[in-house]
C-alpha positions as CSV (number, residue, x, y, z in Angstrom):
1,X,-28.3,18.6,18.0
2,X,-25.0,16.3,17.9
3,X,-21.9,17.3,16.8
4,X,-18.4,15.9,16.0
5,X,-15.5,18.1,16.8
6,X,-12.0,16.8,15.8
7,X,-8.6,17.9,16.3
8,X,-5.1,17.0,16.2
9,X,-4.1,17.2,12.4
10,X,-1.2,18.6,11.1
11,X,2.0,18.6,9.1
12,X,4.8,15.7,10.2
13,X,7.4,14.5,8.8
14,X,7.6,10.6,7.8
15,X,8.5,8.2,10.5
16,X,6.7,10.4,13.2
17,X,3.3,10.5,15.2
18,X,0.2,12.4,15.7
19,X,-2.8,11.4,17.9
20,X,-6.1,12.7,16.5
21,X,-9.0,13.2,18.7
22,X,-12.8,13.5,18.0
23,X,-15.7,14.3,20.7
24,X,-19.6,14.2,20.4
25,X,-21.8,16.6,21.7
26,X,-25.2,17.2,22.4
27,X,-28.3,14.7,23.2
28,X,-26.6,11.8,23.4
29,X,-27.9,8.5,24.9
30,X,-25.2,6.0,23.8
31,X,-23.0,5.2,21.2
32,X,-22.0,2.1,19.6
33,X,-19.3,1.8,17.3
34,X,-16.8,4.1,16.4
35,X,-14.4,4.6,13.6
36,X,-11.8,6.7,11.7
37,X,-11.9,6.9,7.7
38,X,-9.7,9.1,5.3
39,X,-9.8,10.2,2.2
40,X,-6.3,11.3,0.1
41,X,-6.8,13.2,-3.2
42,X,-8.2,11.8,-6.0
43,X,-9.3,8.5,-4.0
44,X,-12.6,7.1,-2.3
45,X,-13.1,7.6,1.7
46,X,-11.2,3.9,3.1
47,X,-12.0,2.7,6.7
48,X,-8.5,3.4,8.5
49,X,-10.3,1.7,12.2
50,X,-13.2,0.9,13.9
51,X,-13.8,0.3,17.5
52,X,-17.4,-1.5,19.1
53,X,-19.0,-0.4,22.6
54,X,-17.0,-3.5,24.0
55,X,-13.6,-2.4,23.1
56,X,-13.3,-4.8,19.7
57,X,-11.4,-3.2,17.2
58,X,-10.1,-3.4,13.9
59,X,-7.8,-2.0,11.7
60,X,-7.0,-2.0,8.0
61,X,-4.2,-3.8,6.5
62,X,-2.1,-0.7,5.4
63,X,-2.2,0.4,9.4
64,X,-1.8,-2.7,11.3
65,X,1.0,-2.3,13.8
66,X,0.8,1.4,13.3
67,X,-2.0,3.0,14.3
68,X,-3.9,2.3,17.5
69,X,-7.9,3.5,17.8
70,X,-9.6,3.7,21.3
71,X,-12.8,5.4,23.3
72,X,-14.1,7.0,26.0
73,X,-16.9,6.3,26.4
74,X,-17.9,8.7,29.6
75,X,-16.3,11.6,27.0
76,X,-18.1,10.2,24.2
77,X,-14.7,10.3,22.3
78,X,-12.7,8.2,19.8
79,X,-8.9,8.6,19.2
80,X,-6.1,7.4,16.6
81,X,-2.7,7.2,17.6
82,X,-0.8,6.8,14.7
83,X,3.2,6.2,14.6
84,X,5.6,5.7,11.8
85,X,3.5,7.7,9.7
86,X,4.3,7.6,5.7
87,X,3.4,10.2,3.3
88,X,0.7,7.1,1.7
89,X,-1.1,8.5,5.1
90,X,-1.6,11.5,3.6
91,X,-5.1,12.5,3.6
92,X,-8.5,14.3,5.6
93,X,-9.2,12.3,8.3
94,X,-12.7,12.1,9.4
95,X,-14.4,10.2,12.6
96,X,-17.6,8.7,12.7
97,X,-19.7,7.4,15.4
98,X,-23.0,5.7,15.3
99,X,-25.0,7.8,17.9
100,X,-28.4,7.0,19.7
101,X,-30.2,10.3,19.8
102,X,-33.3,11.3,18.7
103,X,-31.8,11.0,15.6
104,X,-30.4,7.4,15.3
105,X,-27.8,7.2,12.7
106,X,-24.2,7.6,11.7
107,X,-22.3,10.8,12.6
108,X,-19.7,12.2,11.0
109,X,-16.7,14.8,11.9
110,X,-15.8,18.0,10.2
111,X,-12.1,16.1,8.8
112,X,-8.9,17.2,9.9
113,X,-5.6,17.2,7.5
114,X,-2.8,15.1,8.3
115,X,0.1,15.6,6.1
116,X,3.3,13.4,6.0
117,X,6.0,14.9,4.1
118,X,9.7,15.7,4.8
């Protein structure tokens, strides 16, 4: 059975960083892309970044220059750096990773909470 475990969420105040983290587990036999969505109260999940196999990545407009997405691909792990954080980034976090298992679809993490507020 796969799994997504993240971590790295938490309270920090505006201007600072947090890196989250987010490993598969289980019958894996590759993975392909990779991404980081959030969702804030009252909104619809947004793409935040997405990464391909070959290190291609891409980031939404709000984060550009902000936040910086990369793998592992021996860990089966994606990550988000993100600095100069705003209270606008406010919201659950959640990976996803498009696993080839015996299962062949899109994973998704538990979420983890990242508020910005002073």
């Amino acid at each position: 059975q796969v799994q997504l475990v993240e971590s790295g969420g938490g309270l920090v105040q505006p201007g600072g960083s947090l890196r989250l983290s987010c490993a598969a587990s289980g019958s894996i036999f590759g993975v392909s892309n990779m991404g980081w969505y959030r969702q804030a109260p009252g909104n619809q999940r947004e793409s935040v970044a997405d990464i391909t196999s070959g290190g291609t990545t891409n980031y939404a407009d709000s984060v550009k220059g902000r936040f910086t997405i990369s793998r592992d691909n021996a860990k089966n792990a994606v990550y988000l750096q993100m600095n100069s954080l705003k209270p606008e980034d406010t919201a659950v976090y959640y990976c996803m990773m498009h696993i080839i298992a015996r299962f062949t679809h899109d994973y998704w993490g538990q979420g983890t909470q990242v508020t910005v507020s002073s």
